[in-house]
N, CA, C and O atoms as CSV, one atom per row, in Angstrom:
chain,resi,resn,atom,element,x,y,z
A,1,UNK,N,N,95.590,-49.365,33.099
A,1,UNK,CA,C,95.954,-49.307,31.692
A,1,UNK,C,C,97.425,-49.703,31.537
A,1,UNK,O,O,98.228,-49.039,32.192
A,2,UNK,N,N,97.953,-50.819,30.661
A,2,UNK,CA,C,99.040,-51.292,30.702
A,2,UNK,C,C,100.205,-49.990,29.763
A,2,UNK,O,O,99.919,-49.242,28.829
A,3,UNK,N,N,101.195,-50.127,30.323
A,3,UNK,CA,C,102.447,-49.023,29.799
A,3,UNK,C,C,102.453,-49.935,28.254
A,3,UNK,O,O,102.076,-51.051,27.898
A,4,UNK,N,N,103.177,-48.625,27.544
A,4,UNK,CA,C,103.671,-49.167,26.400
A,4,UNK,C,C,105.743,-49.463,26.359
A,4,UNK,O,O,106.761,-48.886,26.741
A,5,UNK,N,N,105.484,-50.273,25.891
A,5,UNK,CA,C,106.847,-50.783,26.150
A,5,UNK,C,C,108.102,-50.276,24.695
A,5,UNK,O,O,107.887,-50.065,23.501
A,6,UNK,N,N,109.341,-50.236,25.490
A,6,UNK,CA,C,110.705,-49.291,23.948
A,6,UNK,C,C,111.715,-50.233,25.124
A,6,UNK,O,O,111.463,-50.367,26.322
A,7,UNK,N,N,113.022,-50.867,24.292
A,7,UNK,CA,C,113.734,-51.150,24.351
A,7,UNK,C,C,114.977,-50.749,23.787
A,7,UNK,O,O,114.868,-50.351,22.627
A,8,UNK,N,N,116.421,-50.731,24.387
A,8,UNK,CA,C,117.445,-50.212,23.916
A,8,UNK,C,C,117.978,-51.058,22.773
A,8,UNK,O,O,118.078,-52.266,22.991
A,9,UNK,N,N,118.318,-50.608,21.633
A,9,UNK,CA,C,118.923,-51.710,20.390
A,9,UNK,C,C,119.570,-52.725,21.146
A,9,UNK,O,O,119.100,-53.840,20.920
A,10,UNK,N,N,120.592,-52.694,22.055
A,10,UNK,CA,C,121.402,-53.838,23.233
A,10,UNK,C,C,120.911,-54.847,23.861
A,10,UNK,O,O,121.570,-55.753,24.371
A,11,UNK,N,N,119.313,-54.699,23.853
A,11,UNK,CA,C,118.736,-55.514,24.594
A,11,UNK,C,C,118.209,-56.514,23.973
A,11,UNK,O,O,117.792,-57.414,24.702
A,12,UNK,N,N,118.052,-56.690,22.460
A,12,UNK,CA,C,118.012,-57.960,21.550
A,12,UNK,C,C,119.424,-58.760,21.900
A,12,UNK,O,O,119.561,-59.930,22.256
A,13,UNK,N,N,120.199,-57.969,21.729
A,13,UNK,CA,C,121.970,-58.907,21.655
A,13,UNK,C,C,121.783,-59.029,23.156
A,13,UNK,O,O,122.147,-60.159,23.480
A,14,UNK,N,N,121.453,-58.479,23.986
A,14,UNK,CA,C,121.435,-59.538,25.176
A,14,UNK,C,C,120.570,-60.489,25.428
A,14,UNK,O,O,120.947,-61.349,26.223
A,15,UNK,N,N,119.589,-60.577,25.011
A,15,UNK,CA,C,118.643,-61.731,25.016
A,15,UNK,C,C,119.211,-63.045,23.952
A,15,UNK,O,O,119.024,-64.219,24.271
A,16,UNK,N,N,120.064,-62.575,22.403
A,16,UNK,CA,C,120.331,-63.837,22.029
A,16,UNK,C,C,121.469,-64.071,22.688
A,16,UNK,O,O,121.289,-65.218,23.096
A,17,UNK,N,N,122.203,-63.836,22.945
A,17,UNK,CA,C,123.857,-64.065,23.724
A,17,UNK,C,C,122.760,-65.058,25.288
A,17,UNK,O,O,122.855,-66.229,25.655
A,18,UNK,N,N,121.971,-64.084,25.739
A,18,UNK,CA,C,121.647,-65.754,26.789
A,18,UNK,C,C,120.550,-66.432,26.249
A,18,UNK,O,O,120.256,-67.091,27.246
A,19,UNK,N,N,119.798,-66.727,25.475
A,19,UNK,CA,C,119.744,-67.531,24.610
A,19,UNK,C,C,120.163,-68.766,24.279
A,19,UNK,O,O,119.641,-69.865,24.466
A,20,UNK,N,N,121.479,-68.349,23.609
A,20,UNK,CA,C,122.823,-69.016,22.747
A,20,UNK,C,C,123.200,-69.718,23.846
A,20,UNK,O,O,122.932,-70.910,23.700
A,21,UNK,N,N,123.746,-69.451,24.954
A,21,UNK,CA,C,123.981,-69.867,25.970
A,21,UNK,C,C,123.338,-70.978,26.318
A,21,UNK,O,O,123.891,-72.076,26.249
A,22,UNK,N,N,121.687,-70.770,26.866
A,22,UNK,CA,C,120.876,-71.844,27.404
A,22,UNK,C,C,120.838,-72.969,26.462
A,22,UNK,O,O,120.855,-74.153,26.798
A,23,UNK,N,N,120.786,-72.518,25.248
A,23,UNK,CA,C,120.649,-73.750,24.128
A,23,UNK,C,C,121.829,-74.479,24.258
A,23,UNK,O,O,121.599,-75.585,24.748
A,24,UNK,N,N,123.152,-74.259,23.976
A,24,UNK,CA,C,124.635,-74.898,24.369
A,24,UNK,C,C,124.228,-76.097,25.718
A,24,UNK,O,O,124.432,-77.311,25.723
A,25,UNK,N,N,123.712,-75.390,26.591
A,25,UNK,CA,C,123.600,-76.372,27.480
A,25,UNK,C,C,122.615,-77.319,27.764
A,25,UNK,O,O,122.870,-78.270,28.503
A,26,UNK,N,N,121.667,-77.183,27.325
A,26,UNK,CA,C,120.454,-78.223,26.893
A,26,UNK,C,C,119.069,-77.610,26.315
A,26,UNK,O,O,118.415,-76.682,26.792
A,27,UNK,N,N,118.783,-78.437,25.075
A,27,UNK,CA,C,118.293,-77.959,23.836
A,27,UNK,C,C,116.814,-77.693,24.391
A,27,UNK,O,O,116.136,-78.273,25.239
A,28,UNK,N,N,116.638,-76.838,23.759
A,28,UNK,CA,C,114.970,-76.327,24.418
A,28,UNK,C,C,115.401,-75.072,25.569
A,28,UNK,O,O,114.837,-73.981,25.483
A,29,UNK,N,N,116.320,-75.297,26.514
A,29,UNK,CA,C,115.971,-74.737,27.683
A,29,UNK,C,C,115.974,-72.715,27.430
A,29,UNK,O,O,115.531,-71.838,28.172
A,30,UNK,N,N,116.818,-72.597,25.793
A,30,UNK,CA,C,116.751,-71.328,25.735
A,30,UNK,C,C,114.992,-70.911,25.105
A,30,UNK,O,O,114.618,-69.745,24.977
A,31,UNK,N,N,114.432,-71.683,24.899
A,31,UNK,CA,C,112.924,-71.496,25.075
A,31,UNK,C,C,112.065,-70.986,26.192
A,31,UNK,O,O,111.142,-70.175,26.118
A,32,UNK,N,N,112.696,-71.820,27.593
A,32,UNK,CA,C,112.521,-71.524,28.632
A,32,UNK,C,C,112.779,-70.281,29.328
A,32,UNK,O,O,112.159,-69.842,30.297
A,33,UNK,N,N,113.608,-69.845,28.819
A,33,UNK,CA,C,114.157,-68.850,29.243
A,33,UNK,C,C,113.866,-67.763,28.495
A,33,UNK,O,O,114.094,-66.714,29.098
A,34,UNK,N,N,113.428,-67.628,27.354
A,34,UNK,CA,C,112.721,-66.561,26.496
A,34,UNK,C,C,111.258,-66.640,27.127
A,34,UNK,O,O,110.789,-65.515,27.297
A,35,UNK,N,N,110.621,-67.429,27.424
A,35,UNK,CA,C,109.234,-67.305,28.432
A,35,UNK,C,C,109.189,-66.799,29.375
A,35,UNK,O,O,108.183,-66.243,29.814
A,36,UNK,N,N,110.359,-66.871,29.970
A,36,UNK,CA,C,110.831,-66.407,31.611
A,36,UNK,C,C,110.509,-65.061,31.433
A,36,UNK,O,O,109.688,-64.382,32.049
A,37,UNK,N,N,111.457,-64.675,30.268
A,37,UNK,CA,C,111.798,-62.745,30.287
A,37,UNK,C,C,110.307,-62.451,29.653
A,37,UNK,O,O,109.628,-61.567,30.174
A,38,UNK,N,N,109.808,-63.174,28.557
A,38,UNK,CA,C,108.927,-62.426,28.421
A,38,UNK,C,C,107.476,-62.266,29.382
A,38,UNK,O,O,106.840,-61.225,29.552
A,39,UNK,N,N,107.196,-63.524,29.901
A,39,UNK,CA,C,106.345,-63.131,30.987
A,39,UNK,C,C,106.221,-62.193,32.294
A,39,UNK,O,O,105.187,-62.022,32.940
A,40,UNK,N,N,107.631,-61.553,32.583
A,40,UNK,CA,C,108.438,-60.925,33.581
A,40,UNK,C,C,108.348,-60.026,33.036
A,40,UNK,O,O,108.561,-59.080,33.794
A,41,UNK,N,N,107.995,-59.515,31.421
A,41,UNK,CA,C,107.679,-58.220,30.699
A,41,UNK,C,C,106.480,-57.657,30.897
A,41,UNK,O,O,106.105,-56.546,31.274
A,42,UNK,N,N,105.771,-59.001,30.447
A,42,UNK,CA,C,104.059,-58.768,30.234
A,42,UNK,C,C,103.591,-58.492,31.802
A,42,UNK,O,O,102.585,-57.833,32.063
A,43,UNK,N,N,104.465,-59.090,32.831
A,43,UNK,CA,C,103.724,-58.333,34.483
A,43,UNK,C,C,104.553,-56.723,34.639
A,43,UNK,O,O,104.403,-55.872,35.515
A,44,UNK,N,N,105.369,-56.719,33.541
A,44,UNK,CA,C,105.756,-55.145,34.111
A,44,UNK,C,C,104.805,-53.865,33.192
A,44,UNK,O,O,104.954,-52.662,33.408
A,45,UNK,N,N,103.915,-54.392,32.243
A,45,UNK,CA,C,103.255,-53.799,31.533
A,45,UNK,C,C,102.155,-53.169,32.244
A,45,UNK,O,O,101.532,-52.110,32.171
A,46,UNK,N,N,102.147,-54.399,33.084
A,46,UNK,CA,C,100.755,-54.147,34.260
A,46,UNK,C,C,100.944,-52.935,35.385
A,46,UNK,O,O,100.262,-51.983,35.762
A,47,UNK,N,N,101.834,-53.318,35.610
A,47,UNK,CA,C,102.326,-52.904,36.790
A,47,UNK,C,C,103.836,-52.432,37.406
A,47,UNK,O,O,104.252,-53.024,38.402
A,48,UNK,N,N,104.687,-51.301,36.760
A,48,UNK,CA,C,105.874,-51.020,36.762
A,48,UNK,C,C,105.942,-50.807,37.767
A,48,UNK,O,O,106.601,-51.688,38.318
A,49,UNK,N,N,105.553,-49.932,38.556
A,49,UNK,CA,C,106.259,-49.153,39.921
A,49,UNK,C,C,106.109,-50.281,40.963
A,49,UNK,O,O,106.521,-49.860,42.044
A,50,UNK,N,N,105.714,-51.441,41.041
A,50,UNK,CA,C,105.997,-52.544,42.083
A,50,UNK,C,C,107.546,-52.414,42.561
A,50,UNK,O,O,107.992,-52.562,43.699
A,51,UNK,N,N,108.197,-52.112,41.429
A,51,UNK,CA,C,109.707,-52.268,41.535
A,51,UNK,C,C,110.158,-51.348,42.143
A,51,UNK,O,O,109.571,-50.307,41.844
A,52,UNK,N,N,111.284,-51.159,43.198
A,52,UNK,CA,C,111.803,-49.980,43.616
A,52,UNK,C,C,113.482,-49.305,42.788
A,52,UNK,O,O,114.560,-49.898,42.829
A,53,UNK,N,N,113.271,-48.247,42.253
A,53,UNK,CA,C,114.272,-47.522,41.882
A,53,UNK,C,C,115.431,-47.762,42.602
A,53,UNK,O,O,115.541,-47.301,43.738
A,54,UNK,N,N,116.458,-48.532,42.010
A,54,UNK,CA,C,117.619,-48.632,42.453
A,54,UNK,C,C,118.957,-47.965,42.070
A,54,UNK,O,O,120.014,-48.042,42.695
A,55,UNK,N,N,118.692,-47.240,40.830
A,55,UNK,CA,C,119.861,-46.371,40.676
A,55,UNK,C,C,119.539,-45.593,39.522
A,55,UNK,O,O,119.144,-46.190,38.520
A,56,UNK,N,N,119.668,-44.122,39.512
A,56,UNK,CA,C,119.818,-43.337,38.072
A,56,UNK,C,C,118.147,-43.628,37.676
A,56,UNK,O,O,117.641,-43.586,36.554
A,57,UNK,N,N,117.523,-43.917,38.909
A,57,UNK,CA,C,115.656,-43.819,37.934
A,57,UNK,C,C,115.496,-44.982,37.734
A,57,UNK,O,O,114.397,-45.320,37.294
A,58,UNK,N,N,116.235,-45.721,37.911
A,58,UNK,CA,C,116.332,-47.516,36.981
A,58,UNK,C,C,115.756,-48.249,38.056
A,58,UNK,O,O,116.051,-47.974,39.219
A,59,UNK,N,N,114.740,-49.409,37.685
A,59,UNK,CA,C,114.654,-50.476,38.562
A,59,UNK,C,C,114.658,-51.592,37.920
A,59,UNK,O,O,114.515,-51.578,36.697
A,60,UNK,N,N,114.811,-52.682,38.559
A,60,UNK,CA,C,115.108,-54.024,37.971
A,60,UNK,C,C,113.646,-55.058,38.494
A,60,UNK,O,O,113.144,-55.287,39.594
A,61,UNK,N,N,113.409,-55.378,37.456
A,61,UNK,CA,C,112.368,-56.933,38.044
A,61,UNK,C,C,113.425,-58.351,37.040
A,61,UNK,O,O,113.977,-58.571,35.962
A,62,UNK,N,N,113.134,-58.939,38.355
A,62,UNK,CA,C,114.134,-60.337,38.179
A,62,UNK,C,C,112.653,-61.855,37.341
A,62,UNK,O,O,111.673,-62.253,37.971
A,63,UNK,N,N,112.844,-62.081,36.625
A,63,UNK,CA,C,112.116,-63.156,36.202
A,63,UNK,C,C,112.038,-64.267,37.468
A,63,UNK,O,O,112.849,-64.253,38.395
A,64,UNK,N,N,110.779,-65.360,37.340
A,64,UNK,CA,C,111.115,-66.329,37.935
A,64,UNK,C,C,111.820,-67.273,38.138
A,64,UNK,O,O,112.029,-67.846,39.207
A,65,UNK,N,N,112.358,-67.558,36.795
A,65,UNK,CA,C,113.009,-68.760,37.119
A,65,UNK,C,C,114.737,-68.926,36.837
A,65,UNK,O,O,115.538,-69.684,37.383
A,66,UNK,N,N,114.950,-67.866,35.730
A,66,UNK,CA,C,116.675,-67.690,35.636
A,66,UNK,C,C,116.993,-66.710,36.272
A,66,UNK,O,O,116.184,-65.834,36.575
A,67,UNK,N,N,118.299,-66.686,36.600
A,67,UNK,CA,C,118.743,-66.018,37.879
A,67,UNK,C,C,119.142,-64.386,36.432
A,67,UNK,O,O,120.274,-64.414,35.949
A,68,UNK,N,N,118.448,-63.539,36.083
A,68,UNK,CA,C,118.516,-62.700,35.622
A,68,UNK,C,C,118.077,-61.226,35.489
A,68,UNK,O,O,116.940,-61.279,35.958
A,69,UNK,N,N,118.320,-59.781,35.089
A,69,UNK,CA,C,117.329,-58.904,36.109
A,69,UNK,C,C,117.301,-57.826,34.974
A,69,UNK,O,O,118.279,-57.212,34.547
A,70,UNK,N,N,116.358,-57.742,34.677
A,70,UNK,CA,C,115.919,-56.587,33.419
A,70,UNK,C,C,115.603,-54.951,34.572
A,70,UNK,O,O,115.068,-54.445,35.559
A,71,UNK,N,N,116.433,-54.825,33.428
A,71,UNK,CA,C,116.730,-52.756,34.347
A,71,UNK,C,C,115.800,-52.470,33.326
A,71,UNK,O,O,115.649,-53.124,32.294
A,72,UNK,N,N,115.028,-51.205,33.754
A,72,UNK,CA,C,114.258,-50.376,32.850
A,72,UNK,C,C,114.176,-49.110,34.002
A,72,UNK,O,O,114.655,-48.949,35.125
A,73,UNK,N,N,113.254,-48.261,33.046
A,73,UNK,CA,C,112.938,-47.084,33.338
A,73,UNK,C,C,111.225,-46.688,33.445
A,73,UNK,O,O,110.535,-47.572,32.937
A,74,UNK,N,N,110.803,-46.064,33.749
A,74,UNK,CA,C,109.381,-45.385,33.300
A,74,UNK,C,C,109.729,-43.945,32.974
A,74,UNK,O,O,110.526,-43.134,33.445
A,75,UNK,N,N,108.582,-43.923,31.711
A,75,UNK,CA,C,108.307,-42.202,31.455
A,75,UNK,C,C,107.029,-42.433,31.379
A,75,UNK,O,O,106.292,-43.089,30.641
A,76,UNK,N,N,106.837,-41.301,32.917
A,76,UNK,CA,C,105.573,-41.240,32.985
A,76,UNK,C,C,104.762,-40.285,31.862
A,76,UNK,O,O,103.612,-40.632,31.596
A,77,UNK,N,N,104.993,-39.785,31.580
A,77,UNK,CA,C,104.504,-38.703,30.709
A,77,UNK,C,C,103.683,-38.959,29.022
A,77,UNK,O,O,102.924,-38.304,28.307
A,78,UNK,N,N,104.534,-40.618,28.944
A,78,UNK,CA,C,104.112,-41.240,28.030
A,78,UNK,C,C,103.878,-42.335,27.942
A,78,UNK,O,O,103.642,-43.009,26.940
A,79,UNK,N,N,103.954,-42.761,29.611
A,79,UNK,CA,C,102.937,-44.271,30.253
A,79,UNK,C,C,104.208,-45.284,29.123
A,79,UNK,O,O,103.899,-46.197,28.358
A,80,UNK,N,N,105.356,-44.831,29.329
A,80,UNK,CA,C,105.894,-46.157,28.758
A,80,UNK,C,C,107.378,-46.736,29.174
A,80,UNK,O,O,108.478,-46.214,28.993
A,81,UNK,N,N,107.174,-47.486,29.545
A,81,UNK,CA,C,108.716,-48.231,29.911
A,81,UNK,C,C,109.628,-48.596,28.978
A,81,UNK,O,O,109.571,-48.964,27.804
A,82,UNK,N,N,110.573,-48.390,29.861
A,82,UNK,CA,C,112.141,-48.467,28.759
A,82,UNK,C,C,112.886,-49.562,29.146
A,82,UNK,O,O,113.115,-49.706,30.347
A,83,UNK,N,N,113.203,-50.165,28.540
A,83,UNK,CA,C,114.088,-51.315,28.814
A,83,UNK,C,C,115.285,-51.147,28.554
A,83,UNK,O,O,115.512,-50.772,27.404
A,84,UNK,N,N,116.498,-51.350,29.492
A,84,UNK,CA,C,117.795,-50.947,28.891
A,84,UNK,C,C,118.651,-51.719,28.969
A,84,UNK,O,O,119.623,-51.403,28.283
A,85,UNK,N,N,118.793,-53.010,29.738
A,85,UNK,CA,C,119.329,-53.733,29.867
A,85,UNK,C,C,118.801,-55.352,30.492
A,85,UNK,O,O,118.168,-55.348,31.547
A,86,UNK,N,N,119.025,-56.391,29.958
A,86,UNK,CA,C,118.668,-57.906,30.197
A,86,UNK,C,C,120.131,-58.515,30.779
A,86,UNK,O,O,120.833,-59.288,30.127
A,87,UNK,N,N,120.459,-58.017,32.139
A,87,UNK,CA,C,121.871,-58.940,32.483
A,87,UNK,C,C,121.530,-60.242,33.632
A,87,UNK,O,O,120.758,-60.423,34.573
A,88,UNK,N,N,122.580,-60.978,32.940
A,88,UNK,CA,C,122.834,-62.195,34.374
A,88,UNK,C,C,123.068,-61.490,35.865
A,88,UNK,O,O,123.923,-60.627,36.061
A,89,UNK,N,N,122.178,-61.994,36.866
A,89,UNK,CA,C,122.535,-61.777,38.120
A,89,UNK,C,C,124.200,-61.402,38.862
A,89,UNK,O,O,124.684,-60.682,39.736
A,90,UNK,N,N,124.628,-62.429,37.842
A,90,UNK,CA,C,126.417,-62.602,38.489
A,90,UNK,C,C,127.257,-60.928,37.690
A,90,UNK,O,O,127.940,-60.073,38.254
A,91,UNK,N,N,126.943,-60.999,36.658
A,91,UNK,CA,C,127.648,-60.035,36.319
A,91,UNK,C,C,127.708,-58.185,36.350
A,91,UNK,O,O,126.816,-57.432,35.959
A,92,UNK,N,N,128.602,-57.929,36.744
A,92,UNK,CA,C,129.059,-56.155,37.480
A,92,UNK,C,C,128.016,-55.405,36.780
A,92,UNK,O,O,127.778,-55.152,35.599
A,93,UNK,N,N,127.278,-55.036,38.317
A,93,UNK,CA,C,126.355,-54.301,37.925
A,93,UNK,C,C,126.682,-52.688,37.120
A,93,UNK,O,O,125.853,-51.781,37.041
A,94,UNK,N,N,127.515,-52.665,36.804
A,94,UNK,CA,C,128.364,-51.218,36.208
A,94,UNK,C,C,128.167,-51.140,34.870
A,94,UNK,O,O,127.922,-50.094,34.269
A,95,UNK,N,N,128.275,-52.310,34.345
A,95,UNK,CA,C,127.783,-52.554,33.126
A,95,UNK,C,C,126.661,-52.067,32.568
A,95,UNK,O,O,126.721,-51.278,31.625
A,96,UNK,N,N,125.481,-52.497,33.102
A,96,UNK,CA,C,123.502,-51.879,32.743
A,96,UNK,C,C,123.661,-50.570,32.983
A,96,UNK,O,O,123.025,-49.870,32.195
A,97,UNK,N,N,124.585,-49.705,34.184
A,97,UNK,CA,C,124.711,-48.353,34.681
A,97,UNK,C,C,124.790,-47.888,33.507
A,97,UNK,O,O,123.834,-47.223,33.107
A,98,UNK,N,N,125.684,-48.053,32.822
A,98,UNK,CA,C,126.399,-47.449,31.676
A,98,UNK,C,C,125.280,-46.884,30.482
A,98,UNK,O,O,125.239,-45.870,29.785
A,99,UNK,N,N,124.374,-48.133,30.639
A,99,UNK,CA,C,123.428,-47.786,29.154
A,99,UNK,C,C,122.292,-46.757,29.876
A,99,UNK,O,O,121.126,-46.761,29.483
A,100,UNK,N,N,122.682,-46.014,30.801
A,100,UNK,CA,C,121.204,-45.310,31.095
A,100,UNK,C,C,121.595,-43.683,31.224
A,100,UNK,O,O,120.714,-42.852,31.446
């Protein structure tokens, strides 16, 4: 039975900020990259705990194809995952810490 999915208000403004980004650098590709995350959603719906807890309860699944890594959470109690952060690979992981 697939989880139900909640996201942090932060995690829209991080999806258009890379977005905004991919488009700047060639038109369409922030399309690509909104497919990326969301298909990398729709397999965590399936299947959360593939991922291993890497800090504070949090685990990250990385999309296929942009180098990027969505932190979330599970509550089991209400079969639903939390999303708390959509960051670039490169940038301090201290940052996503913060929102959890």
């Amino acid at each position: 039975m697939p989880y139900k999915l909640v996201y942090f208000d932060e995690v829209k403004q991080d999806i258009k900020e890379a977005k905004e980004w991919y488009r700047l650098q060639l038109k369409g590709l922030e399309k690509r990259f909104a497919q990326d995350i969301k298909t990398t959603i729709l397999r965590l719906k399936e299947r959360p705990t593939v991922h291993a807890i890497r800090y504070k309860n949090v685990r990250i699944a990385h999309p296929d194809i942009f180098p990027y890594a969505i932190h979330f959470y599970i509550d089991e109690s209400s079969q639903t995952i939390v999303i708390t952060a959509i960051t670039h690979n490169s940038r301090n992981p201290i940052f996503s810490q913060k929102r959890t």
